[in-house]
Backbone as a printed PyTorch tensor [residue, N CA C, xyz], in Angstrom:
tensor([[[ -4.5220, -15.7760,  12.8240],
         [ -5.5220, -15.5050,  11.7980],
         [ -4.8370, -15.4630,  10.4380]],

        [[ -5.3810, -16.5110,   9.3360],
         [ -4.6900, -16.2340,   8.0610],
         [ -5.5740, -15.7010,   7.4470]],

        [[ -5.8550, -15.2940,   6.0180],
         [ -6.3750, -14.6300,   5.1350],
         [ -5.8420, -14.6280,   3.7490]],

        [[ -6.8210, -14.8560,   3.0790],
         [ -6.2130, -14.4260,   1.3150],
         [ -6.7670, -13.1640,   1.1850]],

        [[ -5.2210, -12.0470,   0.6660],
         [ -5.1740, -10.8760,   0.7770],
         [ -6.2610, -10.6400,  -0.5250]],

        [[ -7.1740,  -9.4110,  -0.1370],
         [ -7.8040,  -9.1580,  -1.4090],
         [ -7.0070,  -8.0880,  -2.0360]],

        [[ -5.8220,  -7.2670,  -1.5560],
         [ -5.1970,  -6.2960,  -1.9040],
         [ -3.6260,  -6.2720,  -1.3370]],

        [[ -2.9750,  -5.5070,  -2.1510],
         [ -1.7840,  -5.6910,  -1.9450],
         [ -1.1310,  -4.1970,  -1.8490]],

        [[  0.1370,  -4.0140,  -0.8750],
         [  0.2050,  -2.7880,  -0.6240],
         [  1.8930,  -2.8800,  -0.9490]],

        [[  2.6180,  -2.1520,  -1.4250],
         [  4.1560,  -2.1510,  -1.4820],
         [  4.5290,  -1.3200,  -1.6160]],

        [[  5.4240,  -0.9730,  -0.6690],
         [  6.8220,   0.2050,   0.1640],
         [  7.5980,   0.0940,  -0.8330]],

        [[  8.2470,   0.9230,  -1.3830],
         [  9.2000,   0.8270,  -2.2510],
         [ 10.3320,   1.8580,  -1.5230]],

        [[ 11.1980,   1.2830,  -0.7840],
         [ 12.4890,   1.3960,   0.4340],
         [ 11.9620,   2.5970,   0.9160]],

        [[ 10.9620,   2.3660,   1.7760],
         [ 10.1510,   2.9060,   3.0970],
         [ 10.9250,   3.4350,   3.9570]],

        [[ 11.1970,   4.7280,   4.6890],
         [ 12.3200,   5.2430,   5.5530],
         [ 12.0880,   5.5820,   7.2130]],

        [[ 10.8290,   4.9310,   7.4650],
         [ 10.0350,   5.6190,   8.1810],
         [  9.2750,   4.4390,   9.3130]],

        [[  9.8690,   4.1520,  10.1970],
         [  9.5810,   2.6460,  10.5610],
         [  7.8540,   3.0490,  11.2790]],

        [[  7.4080,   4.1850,  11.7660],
         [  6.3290,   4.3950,  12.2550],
         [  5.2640,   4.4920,  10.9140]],

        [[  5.6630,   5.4820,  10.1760],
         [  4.7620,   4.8260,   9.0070],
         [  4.1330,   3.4680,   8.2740]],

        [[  5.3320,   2.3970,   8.5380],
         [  5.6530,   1.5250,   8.0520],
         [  4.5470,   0.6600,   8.6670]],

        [[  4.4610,   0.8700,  10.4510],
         [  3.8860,   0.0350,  11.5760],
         [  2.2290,   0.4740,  11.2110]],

        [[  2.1050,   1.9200,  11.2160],
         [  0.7340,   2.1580,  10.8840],
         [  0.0520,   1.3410,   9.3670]],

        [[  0.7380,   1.5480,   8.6440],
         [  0.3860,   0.8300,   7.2360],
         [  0.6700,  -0.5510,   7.4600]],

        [[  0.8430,  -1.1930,   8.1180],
         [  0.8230,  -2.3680,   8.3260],
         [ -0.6140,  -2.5510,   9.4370]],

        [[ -1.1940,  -1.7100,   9.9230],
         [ -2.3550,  -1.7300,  10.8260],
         [ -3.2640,  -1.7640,   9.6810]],

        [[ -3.0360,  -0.6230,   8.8930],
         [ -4.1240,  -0.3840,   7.4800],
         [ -4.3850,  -1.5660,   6.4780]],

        [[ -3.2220,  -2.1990,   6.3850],
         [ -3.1420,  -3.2080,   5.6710],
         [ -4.2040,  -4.8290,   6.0510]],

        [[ -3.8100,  -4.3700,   7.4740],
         [ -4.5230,  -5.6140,   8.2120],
         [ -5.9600,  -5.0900,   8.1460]],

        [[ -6.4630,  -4.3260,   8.3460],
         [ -7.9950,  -3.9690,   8.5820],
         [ -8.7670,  -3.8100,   7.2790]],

        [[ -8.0690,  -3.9240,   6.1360],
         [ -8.1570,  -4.4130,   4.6120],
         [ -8.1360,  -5.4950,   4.0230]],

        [[ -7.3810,  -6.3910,   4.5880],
         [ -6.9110,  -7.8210,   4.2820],
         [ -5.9400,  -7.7240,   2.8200]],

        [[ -5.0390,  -6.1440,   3.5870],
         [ -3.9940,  -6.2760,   2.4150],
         [ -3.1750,  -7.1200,   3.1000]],

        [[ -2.1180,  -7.7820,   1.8300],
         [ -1.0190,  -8.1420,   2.2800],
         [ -0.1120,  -6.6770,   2.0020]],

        [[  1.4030,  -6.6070,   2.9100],
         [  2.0860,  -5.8090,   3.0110],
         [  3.5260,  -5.9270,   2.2350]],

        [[  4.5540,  -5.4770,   0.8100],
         [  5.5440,  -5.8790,   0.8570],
         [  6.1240,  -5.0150,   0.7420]],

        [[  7.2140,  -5.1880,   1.7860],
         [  8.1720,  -3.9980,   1.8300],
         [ 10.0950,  -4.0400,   0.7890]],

        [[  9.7290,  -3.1150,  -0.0180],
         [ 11.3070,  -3.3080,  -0.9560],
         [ 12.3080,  -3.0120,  -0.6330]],

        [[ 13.0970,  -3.4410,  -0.3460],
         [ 14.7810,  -3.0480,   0.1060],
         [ 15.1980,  -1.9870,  -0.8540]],

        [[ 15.9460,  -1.1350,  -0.1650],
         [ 16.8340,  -1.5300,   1.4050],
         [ 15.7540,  -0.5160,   1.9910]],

        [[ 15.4840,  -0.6470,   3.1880],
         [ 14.7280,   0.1380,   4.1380],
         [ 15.2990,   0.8520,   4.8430]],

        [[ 14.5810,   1.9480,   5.1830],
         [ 15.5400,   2.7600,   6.3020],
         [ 15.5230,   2.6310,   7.3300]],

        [[ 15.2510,   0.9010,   8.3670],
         [ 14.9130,   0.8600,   9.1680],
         [ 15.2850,  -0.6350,   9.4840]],

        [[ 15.7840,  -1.2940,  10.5810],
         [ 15.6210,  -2.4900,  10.7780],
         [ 13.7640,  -3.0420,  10.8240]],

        [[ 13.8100,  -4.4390,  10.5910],
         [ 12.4400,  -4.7770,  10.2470],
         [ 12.1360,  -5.3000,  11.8410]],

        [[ 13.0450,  -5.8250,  12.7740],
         [ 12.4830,  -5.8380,  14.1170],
         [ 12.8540,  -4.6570,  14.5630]],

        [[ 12.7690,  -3.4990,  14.4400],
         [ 12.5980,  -2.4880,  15.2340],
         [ 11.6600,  -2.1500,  16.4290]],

        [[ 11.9090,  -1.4320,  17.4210],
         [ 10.6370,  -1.2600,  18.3430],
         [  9.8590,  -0.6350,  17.6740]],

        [[ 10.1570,   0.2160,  17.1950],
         [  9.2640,   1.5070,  16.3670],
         [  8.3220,   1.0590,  15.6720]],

        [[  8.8000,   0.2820,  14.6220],
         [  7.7760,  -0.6050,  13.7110],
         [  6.5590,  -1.5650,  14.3020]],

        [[  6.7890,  -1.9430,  15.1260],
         [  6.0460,  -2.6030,  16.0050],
         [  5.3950,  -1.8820,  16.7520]],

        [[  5.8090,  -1.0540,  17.7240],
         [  5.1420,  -0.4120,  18.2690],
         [  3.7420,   0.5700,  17.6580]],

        [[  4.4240,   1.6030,  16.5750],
         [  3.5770,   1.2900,  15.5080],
         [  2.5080,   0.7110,  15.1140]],

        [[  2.4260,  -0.5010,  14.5880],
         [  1.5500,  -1.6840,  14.7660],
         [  0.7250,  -2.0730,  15.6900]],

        [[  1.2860,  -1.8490,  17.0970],
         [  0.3220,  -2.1530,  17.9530],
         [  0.6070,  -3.9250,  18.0270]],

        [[  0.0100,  -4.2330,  18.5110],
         [ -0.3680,  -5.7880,  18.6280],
         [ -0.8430,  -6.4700,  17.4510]],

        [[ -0.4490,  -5.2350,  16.0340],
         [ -1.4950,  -6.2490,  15.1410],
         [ -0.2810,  -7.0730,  14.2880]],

        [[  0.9390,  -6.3430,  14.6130],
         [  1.6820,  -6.8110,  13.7860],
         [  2.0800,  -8.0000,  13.0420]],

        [[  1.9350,  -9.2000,  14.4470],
         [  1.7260, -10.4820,  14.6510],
         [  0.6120, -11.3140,  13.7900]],

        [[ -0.4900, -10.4830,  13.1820],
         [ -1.1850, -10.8960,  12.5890],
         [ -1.2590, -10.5230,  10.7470]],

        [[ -0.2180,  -9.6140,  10.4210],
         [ -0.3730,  -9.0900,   9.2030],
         [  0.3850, -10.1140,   8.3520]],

        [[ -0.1860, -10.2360,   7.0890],
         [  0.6900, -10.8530,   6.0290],
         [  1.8210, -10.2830,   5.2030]],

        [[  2.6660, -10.0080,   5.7950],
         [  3.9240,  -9.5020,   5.1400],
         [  5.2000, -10.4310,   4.5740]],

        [[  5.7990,  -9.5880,   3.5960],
         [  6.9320, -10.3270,   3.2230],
         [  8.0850,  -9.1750,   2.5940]],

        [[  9.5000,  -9.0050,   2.8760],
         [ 10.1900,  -7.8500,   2.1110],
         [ 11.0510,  -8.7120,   1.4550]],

        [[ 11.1170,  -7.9080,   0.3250],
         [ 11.3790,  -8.3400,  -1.0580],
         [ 12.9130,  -7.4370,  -1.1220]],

        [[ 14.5470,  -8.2630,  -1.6810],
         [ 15.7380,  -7.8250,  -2.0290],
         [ 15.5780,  -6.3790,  -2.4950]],

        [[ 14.6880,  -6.7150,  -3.8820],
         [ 14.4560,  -5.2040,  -4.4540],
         [ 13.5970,  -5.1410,  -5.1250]],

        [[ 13.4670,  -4.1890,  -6.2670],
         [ 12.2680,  -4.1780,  -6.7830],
         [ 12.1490,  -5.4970,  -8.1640]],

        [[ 13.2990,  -5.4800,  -8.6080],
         [ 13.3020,  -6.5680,  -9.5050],
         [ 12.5610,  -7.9570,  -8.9020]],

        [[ 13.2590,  -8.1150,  -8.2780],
         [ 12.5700,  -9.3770,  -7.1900],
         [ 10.9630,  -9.6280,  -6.7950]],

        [[ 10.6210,  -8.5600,  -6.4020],
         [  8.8780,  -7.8400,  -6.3130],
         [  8.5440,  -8.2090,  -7.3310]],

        [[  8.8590,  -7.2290,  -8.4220],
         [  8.0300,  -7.4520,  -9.9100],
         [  7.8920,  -8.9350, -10.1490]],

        [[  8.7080,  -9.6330, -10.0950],
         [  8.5560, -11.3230, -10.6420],
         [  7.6060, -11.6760, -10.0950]],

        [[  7.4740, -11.4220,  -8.6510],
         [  5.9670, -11.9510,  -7.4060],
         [  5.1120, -11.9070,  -7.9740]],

        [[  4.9820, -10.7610,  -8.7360],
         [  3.5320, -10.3370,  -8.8240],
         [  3.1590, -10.0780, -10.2070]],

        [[  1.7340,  -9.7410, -10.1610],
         [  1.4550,  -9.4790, -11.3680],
         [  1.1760,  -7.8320, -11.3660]],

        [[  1.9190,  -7.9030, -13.0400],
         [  2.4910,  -6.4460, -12.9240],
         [  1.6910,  -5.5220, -13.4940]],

        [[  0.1460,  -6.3630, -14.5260],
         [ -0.5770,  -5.7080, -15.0840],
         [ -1.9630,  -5.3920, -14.1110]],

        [[ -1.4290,  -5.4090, -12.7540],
         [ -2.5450,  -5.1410, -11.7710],
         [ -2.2720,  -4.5640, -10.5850]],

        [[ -1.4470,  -3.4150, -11.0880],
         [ -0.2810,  -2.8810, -10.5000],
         [ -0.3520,  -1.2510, -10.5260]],

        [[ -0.9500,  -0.4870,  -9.5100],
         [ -1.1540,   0.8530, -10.0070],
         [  0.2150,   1.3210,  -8.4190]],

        [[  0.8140,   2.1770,  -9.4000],
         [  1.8630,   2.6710,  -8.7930],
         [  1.0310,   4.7160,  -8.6640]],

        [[  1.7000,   4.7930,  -7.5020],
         [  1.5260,   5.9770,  -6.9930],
         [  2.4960,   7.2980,  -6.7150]],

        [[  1.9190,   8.6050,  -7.6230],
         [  3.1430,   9.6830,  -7.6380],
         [  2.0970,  10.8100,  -7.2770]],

        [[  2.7540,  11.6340,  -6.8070],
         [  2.4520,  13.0170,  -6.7940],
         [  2.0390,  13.5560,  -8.3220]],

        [[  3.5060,  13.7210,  -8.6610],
         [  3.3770,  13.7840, -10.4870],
         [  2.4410,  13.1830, -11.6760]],

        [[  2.0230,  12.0720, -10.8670],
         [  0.7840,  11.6900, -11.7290],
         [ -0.0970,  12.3230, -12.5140]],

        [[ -0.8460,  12.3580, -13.8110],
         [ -2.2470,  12.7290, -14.0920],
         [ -3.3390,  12.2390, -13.8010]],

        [[ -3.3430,  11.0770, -13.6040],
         [ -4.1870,  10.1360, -13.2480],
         [ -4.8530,  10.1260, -11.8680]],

        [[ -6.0210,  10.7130, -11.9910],
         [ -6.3580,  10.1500, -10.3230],
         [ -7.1030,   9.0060,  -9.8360]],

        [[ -6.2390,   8.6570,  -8.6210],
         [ -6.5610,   7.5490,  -8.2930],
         [ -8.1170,   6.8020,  -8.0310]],

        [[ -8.7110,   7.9570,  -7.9930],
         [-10.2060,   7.6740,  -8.3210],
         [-10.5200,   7.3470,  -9.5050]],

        [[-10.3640,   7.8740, -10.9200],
         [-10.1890,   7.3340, -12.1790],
         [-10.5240,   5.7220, -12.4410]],

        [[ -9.5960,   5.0370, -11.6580],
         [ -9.1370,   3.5930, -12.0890],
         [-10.2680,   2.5960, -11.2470]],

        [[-10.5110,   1.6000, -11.8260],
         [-11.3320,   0.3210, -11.6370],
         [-10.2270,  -0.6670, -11.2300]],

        [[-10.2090,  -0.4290,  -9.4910],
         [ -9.5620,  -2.0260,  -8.9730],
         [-10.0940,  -2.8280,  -8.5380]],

        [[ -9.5340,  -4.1620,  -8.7910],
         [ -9.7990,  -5.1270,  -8.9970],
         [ -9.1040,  -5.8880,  -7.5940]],

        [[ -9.9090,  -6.8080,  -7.3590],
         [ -9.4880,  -7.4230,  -5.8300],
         [ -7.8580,  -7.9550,  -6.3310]],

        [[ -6.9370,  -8.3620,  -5.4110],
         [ -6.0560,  -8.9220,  -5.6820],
         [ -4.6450,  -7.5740,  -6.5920]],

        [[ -4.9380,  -6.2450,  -7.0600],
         [ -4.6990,  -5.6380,  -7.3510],
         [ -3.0220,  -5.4180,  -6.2250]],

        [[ -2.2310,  -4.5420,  -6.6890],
         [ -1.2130,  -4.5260,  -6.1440],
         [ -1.1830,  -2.4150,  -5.8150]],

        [[ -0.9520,  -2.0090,  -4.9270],
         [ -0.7750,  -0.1310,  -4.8700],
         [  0.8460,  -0.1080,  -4.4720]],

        [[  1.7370,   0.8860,  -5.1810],
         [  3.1730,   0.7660,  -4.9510],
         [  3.3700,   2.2190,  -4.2640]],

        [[  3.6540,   2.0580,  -3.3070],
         [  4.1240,   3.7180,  -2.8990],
         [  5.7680,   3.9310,  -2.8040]],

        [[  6.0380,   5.1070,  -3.6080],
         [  7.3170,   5.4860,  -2.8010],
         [  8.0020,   5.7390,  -1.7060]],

        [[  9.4480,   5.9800,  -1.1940],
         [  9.6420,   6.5260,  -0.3250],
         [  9.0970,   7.4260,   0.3360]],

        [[  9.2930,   8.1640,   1.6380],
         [  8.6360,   8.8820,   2.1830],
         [  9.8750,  10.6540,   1.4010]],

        [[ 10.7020,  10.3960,   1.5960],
         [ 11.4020,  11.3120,   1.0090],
         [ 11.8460,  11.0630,  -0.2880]],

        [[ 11.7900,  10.7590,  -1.0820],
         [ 11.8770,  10.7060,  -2.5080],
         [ 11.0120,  10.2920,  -3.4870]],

        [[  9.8370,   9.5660,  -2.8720],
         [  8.2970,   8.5760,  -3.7230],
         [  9.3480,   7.9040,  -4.3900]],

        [[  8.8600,   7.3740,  -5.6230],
         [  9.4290,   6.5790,  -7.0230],
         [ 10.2370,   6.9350,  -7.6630]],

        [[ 11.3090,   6.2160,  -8.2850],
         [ 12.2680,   6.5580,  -9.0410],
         [ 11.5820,   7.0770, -10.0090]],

        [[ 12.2510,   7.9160, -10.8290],
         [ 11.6010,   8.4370, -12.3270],
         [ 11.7670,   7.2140, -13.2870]],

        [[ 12.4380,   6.1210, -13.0810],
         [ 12.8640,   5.0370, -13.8910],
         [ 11.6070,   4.0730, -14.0030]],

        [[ 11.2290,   3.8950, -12.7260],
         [  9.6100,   3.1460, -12.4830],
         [  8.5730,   4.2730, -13.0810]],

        [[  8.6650,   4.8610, -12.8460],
         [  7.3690,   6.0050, -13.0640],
         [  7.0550,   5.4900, -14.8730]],

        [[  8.5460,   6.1690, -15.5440],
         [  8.6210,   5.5190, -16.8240],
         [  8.3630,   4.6330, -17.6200]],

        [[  8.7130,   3.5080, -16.6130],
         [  8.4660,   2.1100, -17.3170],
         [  7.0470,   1.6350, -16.8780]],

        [[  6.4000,   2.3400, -16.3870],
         [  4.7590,   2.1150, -15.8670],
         [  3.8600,   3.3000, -15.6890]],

        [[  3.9860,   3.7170, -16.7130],
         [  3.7440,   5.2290, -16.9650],
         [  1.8900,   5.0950, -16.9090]],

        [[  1.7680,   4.1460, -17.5530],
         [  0.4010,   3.7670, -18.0930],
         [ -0.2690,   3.2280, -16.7040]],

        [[  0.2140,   3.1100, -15.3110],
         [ -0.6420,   2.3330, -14.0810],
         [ -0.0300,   3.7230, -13.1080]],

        [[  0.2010,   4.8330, -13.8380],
         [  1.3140,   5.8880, -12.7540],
         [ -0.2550,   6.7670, -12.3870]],

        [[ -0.7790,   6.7010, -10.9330],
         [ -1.8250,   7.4570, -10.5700],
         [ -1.2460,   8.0040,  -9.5130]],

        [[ -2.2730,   9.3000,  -8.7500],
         [ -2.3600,  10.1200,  -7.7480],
         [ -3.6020,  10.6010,  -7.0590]],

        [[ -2.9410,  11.0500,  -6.2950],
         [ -4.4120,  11.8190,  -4.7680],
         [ -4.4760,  13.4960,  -4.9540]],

        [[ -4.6520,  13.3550,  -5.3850],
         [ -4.7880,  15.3680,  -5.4830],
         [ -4.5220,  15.8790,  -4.2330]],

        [[ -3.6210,  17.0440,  -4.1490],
         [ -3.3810,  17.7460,  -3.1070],
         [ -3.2130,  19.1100,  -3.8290]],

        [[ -3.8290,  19.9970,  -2.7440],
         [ -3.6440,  21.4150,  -2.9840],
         [ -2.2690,  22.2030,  -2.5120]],

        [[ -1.6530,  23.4410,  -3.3290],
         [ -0.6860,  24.0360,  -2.4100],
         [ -0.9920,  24.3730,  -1.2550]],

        [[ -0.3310,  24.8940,  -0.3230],
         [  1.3190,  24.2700,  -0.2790],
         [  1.4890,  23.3070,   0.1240]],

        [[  0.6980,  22.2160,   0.2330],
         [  0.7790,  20.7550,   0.8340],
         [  2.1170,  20.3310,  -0.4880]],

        [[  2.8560,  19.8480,  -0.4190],
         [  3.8850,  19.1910,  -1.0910],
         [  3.8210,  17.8950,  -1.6750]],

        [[  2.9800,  17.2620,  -0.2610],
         [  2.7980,  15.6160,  -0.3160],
         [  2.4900,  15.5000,   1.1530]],

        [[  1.3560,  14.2610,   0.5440],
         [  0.9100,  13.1130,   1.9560],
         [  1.8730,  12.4840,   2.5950]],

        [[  1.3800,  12.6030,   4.1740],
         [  2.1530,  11.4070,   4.5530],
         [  1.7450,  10.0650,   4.0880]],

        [[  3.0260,   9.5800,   4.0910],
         [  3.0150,   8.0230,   3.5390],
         [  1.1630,   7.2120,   3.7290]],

        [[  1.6140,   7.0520,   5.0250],
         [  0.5870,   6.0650,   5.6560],
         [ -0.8140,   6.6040,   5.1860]],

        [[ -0.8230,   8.1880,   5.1820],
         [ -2.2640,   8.6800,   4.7230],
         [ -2.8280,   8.2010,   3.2800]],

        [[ -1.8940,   8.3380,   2.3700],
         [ -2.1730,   8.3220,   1.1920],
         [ -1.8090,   6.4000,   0.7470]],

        [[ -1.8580,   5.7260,   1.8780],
         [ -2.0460,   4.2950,   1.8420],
         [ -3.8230,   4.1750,   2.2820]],

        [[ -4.0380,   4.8270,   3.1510],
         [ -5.0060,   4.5500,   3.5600],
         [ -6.6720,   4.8220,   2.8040]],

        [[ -5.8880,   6.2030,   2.0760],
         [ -7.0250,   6.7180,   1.3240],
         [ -7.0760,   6.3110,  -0.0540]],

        [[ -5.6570,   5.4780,  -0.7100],
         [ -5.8700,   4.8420,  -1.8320],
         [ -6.6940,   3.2190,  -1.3050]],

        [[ -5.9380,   2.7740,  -0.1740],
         [ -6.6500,   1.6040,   0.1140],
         [ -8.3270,   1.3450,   0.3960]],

        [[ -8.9130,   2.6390,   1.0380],
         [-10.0120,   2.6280,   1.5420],
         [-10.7880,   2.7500,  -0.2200]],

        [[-10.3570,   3.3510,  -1.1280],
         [-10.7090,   3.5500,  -2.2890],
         [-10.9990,   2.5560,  -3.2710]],

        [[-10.0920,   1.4270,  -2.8470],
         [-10.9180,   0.0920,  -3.6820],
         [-11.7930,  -0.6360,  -2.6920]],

        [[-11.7010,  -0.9710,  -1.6010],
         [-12.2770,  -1.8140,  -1.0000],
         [-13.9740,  -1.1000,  -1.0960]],

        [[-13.9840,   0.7750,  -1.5490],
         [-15.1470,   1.5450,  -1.5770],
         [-15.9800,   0.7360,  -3.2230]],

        [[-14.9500,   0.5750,  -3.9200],
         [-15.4880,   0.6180,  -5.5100],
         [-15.6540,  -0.9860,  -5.2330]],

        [[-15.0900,  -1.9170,  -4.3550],
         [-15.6260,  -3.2160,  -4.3520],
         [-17.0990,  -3.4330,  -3.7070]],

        [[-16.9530,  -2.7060,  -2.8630],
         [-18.4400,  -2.8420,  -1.8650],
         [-19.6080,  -2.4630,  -2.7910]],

        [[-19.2960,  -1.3870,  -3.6310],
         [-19.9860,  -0.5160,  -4.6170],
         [-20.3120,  -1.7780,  -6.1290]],

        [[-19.7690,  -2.5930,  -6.7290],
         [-19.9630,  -3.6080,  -7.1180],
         [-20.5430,  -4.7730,  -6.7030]],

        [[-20.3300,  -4.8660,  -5.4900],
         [-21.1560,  -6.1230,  -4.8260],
         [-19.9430,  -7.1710,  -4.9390]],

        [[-18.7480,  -6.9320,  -4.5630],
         [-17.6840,  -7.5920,  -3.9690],
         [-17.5490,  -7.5460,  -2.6520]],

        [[-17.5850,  -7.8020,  -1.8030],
         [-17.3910,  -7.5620,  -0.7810],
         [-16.5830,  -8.1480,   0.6730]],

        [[-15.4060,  -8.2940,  -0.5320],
         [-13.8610,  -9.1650,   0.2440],
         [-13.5450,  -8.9550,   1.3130]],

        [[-13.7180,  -7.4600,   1.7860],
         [-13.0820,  -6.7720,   2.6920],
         [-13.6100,  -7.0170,   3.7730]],

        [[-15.4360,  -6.8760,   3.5890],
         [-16.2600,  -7.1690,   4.6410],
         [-16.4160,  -8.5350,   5.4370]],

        [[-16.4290,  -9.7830,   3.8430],
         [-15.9210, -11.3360,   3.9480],
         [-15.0960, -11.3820,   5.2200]],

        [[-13.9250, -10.8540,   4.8570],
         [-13.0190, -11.3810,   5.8490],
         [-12.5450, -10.8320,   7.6320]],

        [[-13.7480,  -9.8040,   7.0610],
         [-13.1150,  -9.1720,   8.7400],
         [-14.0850,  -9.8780,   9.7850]],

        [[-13.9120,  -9.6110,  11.5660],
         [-15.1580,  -9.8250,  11.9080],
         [-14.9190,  -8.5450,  13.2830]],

        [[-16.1790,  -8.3350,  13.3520],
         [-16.7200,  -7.0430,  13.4900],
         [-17.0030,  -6.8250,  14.9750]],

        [[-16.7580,  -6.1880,  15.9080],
         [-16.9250,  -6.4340,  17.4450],
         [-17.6690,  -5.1650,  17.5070]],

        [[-19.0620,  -5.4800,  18.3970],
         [-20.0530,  -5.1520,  18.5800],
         [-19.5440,  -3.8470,  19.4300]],

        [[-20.2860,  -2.4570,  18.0020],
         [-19.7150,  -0.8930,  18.9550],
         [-18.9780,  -0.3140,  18.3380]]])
């Protein structure tokens, strides 16, 4: 099964190969594509990662990128909402746009303060209450992801729906 991704999802050196496998399930049931930034904390054929995945793995559009320099050139950078804890911005706030790019940090460190900086202006978040610290990874993929494909359906885009197909139940 191919697909033109309506959304784009990127690991920025992901440590966590089960996270990695689930967000790659999320990704697929979105028609994100997936890119993961070096160095990872994980081999990319791992069992874990896969297993993870499930059987969908085989079907997701992925690609991992040297580093982040490398990424940035891919893509377009003014459609690019990067994700912090530290944020003001919530990720509800923002109007995405199909084809849009979501950057998550590590699972133990999120984003450099260097990125945060230099994209200060696309730097959003998920609200969490104390003592929650932070989402897991994969959660806060899922609930930023489910969040545009909500504001597309809500426009009368409806990419997400386009491309899936739907088994009765």
């Amino acid at each position: 099964m191919t697909y033109l991704p309506t959304l784009h999802v990127a690991l920025y050196q992901p440590e966590i190969p089960q996270n990695t496998g689930n967000i790659g399930r999320t990704c697929l049931a979105l028609g994100a594509k997936l890119w993961l930034i070096r160095p990872l904390g994980f081999r990319i054929d791992e069992h874990h990662l896969r297993r993870a995945g499930l059987d969908y793995w085989e079907h997701l559009q992925w690609q991992a990128m040297a580093n982040w320099e490398a990424f940035a050139q891919t893509i377009d950078m003014r459609r690019t909402w990067l994700f912090s804890k530290s944020a003001t911005t919530n990720y509800t706030d923002v109007t995405y746009e199909p084809g849009d790019t979501l950057v998550f940090g590590s699972e133990s460190q999120g984003l450099p303060p260097s990125l945060m900086q230099t994209h200060a202006d696309r730097l959003v978040g998920i609200p969490i209450r104390e003592p929650v610290r932070s989402l897991n990874l994969s959660s806060a993929v899922a609930i930023a992801g489910y969040e545009a494909a909500r504001q597309w359906r809500q426009h009368g885009n409806d990419e997400v729906e386009k491309k899936t197909d739907r088994a009765p139940g």
